[in-house]
C-alpha positions as CSV (number, residue, x, y, z in Angstrom):
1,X,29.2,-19.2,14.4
2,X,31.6,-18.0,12.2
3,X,33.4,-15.0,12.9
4,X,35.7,-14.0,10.0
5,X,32.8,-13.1,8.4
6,X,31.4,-10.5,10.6
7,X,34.8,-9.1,11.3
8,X,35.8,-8.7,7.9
9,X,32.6,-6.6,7.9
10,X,33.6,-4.5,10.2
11,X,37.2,-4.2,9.7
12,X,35.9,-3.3,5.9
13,X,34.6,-0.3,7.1
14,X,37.5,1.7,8.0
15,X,38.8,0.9,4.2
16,X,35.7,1.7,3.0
17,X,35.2,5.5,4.4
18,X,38.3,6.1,3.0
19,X,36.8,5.0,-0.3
20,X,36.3,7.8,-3.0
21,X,33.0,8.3,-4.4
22,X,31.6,6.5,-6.9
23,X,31.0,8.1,-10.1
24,X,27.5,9.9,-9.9
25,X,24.7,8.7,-12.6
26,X,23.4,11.6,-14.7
27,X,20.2,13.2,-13.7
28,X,18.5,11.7,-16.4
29,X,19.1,7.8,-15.3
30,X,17.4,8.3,-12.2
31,X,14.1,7.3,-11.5
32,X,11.1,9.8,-12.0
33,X,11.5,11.3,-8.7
34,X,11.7,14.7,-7.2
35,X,11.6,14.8,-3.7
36,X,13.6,12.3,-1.5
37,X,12.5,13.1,2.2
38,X,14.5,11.5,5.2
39,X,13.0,11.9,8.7
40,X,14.5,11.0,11.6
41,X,12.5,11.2,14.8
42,X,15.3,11.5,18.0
43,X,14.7,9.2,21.1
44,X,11.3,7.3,18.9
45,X,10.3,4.1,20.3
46,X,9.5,1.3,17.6
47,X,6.7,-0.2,19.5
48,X,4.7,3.3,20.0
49,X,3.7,3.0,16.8
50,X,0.0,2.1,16.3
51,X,1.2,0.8,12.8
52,X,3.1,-2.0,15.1
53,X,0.7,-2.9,17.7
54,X,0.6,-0.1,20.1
55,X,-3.0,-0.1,20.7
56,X,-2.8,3.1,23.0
57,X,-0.7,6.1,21.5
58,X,-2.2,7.7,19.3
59,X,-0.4,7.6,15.5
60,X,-2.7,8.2,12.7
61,X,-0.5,10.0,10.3
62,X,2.3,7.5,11.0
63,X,0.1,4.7,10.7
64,X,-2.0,6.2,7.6
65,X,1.6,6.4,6.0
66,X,2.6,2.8,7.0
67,X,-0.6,0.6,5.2
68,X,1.3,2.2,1.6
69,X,4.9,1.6,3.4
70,X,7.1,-1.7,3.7
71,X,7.5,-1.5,7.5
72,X,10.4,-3.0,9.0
73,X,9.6,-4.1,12.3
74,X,12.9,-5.7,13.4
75,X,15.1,-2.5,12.7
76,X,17.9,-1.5,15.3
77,X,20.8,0.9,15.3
78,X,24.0,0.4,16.3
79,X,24.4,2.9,19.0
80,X,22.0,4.7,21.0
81,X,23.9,8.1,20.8
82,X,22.5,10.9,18.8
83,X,25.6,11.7,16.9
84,X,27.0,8.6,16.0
85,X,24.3,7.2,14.8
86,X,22.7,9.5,12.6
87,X,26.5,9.9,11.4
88,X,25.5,5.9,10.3
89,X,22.5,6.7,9.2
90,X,24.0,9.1,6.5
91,X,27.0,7.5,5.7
92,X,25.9,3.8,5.9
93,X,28.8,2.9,8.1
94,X,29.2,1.0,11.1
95,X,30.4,3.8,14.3
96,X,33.6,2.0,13.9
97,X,33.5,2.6,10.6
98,X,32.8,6.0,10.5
99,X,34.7,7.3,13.4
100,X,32.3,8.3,15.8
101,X,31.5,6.3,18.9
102,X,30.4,9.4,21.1
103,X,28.2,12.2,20.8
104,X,29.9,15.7,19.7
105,X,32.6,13.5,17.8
106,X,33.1,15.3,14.4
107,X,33.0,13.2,10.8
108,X,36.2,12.7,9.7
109,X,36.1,14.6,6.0
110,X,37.2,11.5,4.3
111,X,33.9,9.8,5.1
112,X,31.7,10.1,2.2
113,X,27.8,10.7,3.1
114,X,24.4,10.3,1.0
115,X,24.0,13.9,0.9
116,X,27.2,14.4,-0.7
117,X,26.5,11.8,-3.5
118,X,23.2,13.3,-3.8
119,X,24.6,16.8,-5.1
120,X,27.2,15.0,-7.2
121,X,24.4,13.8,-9.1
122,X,22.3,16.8,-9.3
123,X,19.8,17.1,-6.5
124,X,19.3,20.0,-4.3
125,X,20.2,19.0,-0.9
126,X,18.6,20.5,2.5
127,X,18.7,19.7,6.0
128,X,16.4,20.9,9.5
129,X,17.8,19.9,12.8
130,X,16.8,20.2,16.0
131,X,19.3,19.6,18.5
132,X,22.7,22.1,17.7
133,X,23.9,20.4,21.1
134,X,24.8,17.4,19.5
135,X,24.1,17.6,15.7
136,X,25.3,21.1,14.8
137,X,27.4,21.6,11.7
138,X,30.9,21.9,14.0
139,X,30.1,17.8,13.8
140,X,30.8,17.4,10.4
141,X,27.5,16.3,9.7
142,X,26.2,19.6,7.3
143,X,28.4,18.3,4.8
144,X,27.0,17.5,1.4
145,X,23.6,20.2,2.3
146,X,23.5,23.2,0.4
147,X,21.6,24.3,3.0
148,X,22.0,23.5,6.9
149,X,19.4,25.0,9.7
150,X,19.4,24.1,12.8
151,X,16.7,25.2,15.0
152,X,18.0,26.2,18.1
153,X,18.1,24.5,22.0
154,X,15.8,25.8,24.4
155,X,16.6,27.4,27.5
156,X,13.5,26.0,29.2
157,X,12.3,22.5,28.5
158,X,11.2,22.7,24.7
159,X,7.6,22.4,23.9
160,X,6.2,22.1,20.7
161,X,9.9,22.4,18.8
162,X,8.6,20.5,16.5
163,X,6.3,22.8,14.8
164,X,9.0,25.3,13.7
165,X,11.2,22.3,12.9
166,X,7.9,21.1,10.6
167,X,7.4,24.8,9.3
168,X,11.3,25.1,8.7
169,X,10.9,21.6,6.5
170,X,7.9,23.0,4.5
171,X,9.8,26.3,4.1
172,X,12.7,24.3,2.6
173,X,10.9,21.6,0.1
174,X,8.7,24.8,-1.4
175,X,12.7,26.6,-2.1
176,X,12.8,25.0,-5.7
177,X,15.1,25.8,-8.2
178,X,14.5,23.3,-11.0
179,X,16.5,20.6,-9.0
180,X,15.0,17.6,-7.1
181,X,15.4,17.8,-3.6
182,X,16.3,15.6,-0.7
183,X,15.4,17.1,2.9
184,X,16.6,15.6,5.7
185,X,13.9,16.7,8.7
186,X,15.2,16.0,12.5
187,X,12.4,15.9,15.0
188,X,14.3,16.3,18.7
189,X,11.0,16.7,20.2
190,X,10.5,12.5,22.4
191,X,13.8,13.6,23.8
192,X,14.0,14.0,28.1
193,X,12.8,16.1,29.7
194,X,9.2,15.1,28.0
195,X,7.4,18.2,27.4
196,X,4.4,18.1,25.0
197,X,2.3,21.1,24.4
198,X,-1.6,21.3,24.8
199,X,-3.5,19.3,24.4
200,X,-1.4,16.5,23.9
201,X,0.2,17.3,27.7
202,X,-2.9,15.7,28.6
203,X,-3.9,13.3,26.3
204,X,-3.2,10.2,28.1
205,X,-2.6,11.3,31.7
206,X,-4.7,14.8,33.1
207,X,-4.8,13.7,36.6
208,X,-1.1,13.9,38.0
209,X,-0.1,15.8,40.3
210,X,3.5,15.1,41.8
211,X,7.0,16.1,41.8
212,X,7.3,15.4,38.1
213,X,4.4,17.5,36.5
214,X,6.2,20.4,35.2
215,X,9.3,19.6,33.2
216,X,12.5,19.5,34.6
217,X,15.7,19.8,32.3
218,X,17.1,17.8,35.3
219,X,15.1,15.1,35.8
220,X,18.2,12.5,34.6
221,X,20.2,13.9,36.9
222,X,17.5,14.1,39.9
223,X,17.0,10.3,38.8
224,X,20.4,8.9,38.5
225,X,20.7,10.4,42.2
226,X,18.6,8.5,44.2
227,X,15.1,10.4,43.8
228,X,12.5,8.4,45.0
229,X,10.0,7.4,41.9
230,X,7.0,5.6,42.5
231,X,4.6,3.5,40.1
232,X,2.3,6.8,39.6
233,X,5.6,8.7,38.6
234,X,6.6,6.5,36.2
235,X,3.0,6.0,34.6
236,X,3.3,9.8,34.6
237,X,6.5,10.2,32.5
238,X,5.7,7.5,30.5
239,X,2.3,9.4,29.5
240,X,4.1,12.4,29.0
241,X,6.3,10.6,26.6
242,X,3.3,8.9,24.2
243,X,1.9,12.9,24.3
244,X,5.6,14.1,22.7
245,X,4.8,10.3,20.3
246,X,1.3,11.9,19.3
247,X,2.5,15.5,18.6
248,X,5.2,14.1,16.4
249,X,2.8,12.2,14.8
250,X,0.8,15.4,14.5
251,X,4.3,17.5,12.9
252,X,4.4,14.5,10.5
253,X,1.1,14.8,8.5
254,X,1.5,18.5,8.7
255,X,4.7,17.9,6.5
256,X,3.0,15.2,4.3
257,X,1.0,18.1,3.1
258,X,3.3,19.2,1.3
259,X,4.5,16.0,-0.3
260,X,3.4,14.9,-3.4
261,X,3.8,11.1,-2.5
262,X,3.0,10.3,-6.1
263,X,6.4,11.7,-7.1
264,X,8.4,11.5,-4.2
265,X,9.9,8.8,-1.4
266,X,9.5,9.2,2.2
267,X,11.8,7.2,4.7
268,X,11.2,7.2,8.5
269,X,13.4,6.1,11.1
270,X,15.4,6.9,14.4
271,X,18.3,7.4,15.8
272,X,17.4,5.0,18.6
273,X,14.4,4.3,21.2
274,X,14.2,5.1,24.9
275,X,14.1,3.3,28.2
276,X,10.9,4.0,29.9
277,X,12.6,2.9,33.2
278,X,11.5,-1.0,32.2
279,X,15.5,-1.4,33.3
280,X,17.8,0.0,35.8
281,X,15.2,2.7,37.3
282,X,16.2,4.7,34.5
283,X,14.5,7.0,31.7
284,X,16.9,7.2,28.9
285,X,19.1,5.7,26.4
286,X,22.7,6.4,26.4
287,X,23.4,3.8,29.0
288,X,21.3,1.1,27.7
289,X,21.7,-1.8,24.9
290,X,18.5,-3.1,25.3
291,X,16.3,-3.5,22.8
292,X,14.1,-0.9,23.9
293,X,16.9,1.7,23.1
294,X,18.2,-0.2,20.0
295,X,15.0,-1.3,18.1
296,X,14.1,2.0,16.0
297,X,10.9,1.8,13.3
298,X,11.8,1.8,9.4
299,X,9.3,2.9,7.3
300,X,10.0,3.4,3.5
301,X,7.2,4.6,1.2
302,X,7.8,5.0,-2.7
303,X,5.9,5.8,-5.4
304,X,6.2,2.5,-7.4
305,X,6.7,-0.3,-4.4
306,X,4.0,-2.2,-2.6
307,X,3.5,-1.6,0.9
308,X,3.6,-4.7,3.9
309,X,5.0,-5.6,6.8
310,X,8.8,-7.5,6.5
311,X,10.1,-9.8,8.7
312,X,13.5,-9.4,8.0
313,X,16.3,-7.5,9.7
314,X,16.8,-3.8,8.9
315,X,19.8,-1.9,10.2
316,X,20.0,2.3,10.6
317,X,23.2,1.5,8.5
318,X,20.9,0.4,5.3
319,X,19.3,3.8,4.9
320,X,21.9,5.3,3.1
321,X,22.5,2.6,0.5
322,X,18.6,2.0,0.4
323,X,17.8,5.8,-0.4
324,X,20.7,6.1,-3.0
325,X,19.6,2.8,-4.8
326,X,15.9,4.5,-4.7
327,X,17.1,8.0,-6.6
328,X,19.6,5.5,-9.1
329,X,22.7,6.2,-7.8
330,X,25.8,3.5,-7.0
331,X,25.0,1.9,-3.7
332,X,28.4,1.1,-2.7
333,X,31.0,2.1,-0.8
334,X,28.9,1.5,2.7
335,X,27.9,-0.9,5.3
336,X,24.2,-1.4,4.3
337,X,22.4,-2.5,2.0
338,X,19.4,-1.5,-0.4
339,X,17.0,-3.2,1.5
340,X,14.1,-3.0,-1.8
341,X,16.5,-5.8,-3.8
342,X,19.0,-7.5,-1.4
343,X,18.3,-10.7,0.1
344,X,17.5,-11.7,3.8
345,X,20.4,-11.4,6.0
346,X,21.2,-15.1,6.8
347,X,23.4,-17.0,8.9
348,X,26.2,-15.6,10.2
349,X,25.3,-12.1,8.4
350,X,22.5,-11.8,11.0
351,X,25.1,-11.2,13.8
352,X,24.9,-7.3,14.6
353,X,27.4,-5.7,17.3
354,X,26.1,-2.1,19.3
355,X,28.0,-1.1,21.6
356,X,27.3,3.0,23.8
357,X,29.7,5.1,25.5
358,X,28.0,7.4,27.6
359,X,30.2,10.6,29.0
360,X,28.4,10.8,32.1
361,X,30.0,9.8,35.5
362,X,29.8,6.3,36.9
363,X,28.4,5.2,33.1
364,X,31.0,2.7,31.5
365,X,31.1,1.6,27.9
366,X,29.1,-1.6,26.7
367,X,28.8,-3.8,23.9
368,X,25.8,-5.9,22.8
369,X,26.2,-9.1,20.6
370,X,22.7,-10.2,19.1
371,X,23.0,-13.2,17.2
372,X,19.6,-14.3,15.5
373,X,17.1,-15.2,18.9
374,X,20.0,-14.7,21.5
375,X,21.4,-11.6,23.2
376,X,24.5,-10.8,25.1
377,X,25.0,-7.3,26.7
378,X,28.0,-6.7,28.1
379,X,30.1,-4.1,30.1
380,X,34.0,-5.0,30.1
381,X,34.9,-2.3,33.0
382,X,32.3,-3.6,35.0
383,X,32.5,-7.4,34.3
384,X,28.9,-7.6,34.1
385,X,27.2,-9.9,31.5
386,X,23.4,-10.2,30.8
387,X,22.0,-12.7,28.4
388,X,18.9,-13.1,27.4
389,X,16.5,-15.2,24.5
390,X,14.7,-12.8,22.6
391,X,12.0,-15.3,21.8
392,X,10.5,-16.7,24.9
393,X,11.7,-12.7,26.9
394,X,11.3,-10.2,24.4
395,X,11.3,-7.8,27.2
396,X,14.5,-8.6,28.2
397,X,13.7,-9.1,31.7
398,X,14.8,-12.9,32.9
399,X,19.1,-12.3,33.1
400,X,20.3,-16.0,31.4
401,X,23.6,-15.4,32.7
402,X,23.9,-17.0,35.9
403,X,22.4,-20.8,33.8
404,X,25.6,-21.8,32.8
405,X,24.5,-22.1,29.2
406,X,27.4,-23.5,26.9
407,X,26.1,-21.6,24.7
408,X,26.2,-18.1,25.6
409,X,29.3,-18.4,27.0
410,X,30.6,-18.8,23.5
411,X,28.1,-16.0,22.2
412,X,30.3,-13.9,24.9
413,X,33.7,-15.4,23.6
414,X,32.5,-14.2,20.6
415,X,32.1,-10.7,21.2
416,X,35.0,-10.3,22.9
417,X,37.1,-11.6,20.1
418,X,35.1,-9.0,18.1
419,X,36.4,-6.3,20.1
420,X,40.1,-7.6,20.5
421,X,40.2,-7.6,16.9
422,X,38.2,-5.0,15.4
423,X,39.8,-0.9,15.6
424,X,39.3,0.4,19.0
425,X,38.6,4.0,17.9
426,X,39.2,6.8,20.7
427,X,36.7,9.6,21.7
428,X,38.4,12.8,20.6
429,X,34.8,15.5,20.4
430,X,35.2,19.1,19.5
431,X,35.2,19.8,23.4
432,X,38.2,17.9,23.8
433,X,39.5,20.2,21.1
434,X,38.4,23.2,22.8
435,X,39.7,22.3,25.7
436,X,36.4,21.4,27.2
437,X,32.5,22.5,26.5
438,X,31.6,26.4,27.6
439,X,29.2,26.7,30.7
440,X,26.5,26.7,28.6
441,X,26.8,23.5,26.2
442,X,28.0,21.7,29.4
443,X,24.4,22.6,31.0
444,X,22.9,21.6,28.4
445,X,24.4,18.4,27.9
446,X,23.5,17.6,31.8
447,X,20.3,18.5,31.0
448,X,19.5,15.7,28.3
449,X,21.4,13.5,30.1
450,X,24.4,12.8,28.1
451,X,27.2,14.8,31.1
452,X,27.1,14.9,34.9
């Protein structure tokens, strides 16, 4: 392997969200479009999907949307971490790049984001969120939206958010004003504690009755703290999850609707996935680099493209340069790529870095290394090292660590040197501005598992 490469990649990126925006095409060079929707679906699985071979959730509008979509099945995102990430996903920088490498960071106001190019060039820009906690405008992330709502946290577990977040997006693309419009739609709703309204509550599990049937903003907590969990627990949870998958799904051809798909394009994608406690007796995310927390699904659908499944790599960090190229704009100044014209990632270019730093107590920071077939995951304060081959485990569950392999140890090497060489960045959020969260936000926070 080798490394300059990749590093100069990254150590690009701090030059590059310095960089000042390219000049802005005229409305008239871009293609015939007027809508560009984004939707991001918080804590969404890629393998859930019936599109990609989940034979038992239940995803028709997804999948209905997929057979005219090119799917990208071997999509990640660089950090599992609600903030950061959809910080890359709008800026098309790495979270080294961009500044952020913990949730409630805020987005340095040098970093130039898609939105922002957008309304250079003309389009009315609009945004529905549903998560203030962690992507409320204090984060920096509003800029470049004309308009900016964010639907508001629960103070029970949620159930059925997405519906006004789904209403709230209809409400916004039927606002026009003679400008074409790119809504970015947040769906918070696969998110812990797992609460899916009727019917879909039930829909793949009506016969539990334990300690976990009703929703408990705590159950992270009560988890990371010993609580006993048994095989019909977890087949609970994980049910209760798929019901959240399916009512998305439901949220999701309810907004269609209003899509004319003939003049618009449609991306789907996610922060991150969700550990559905295959590792480490935990439901989650923050803590994890496996690929069931980094692999995220990538759907893009537009008017003048073929549909089909693609093999090659897809990155959260591509969406921004990918929807630009699609409305004509400049694709530079980012990470990514437009993933409808550049070629395959190949060779050392496939190497991708994540890395998470969770805030919560006895949860260090860790960095994964995926290199083509071949995985290292590995947590510096703890001096632990998993490594795994993606081909023959998929699942990540046979540790190669303890083999001796020549091999890995130079894919760990490797990452190390990455980190040794590449900015450090330091975790300054608006709390630590404050002077700490309020009582409230701190609760809260607990509550999704991402403090305590």
């Amino acid at each position: 392997m080798t490394w300059p490469r990749v590093l100069g990649l990254v150590l690009l990126a701090g030059a590059l969200a310095g960089c000042a925006r390219e000049p802005a095409k005229a409305p008239a060079d871009r293609p015939d479009l007027d809508t560009l929707v984004l939707v991001t679906l918080d804590t969404f699985r890629q393998d859930r999907l019936g599109s990609n071979g989940d034979p038992q959730t239940r995803t028709p509008n997804f999948d209905r949307f997929a057979r005219r979509a090119a799917c990208w099945r071997n999509a990640v995102t660089a950090i599992p971490l609600t903030t950061p990430s959809h910080a890359t996903i709008l800026s098309g920088l790495s979270p080294r790049g961009h500044g952020l490498i913990a949730n409630r960071m805020r987005l340095d106001e040098s970093v130039v984001t898609l939105p922002m190019r957008l309304r250079d060039a003309g389009w009315r820009t609009a945004a529905v969120v549903s998560a203030r906690v962690v992507l409320g405008p204090e984060f920096g992330l509003d800029r470049g939206f004309d308009t900016y709502d964010v639907i508001e946290p629960a103070t029970r577990p949620a159930s059925g958010e997405g519906a006004q977040t789904t209403e709230t997006a209809r409400r916004l693309l039927a606002e026009h004003d003679g400008r074409p419009t790119f809504l970015w739609a947040h769906f918070f709703d696969a998110h812990l504690p797992y609460a899916p309204p009727a019917p879909w509550d039930g829909l793949y599990d009506s016969g539990y009755d334990g300690a976990y049937r009703e929703p408990s903003l705590g159950l992270q907590r009560e988890l990371a703290e010993g609580d006993d969990v048994d095989a019909r627990d977890v087949a609970w949870l994980a049910a209760q999850y798929a019901g959240e998958i399916s009512f998305l799904d439901r949220c999701f051809g309810d907004l269609l609707r209003d899509v004319d798909l003939d003049r618009a394009a449609v991306l789907v994608t996610a922060d991150h996935g969700e550990g559905l406690y295959e590792h480490r007796r935990y439901f989650g995310h923050d803590t994890l680099l496996y690929d069931t927390a980094l692999r995220v699904p990538f759907l893009l659908r537009t008017p003048d493209a073929r549909g089909g499944v693609r093999s090659e790599d897809a990155r959260t960090l591509d969406v921004a340069a990918t929807l630009a190229g699609v409305a004509g704009l400049p694709t530079g100044g980012t990470e990514g790529r437009d993933l409808r014209r550049a070629a395959p990632r190949t060779g050392d270019d496939t190497a991708f870095v994540a890395e998470t730093h969770p805030a919560r107590e006895k949860a260090w920071p860790s960095y994964a290394l995926r290199n083509g077939d071949s995985k290292l995951i590995w947590s510096p304060r703890s001096r632990t090292r998993e490594c795994y081959d993606l081909v023959s485990d998929p699942a990540e569950r046979h540790d190669l660590s303890g083999e001796g392999s020549d091999y890995f140890r130079i894919l760990g090497e490797d990452l190390e040197l990455d980190l040794r060489t590449r900015p450090t960045g330091t975790i300054r959020t608006v709390d630590d501005e404050r002077g700490g969260p309020d009582d409230a936000t701190l609760e809260q926070l607990k509550a999704l598992g991402y403090a305590g």
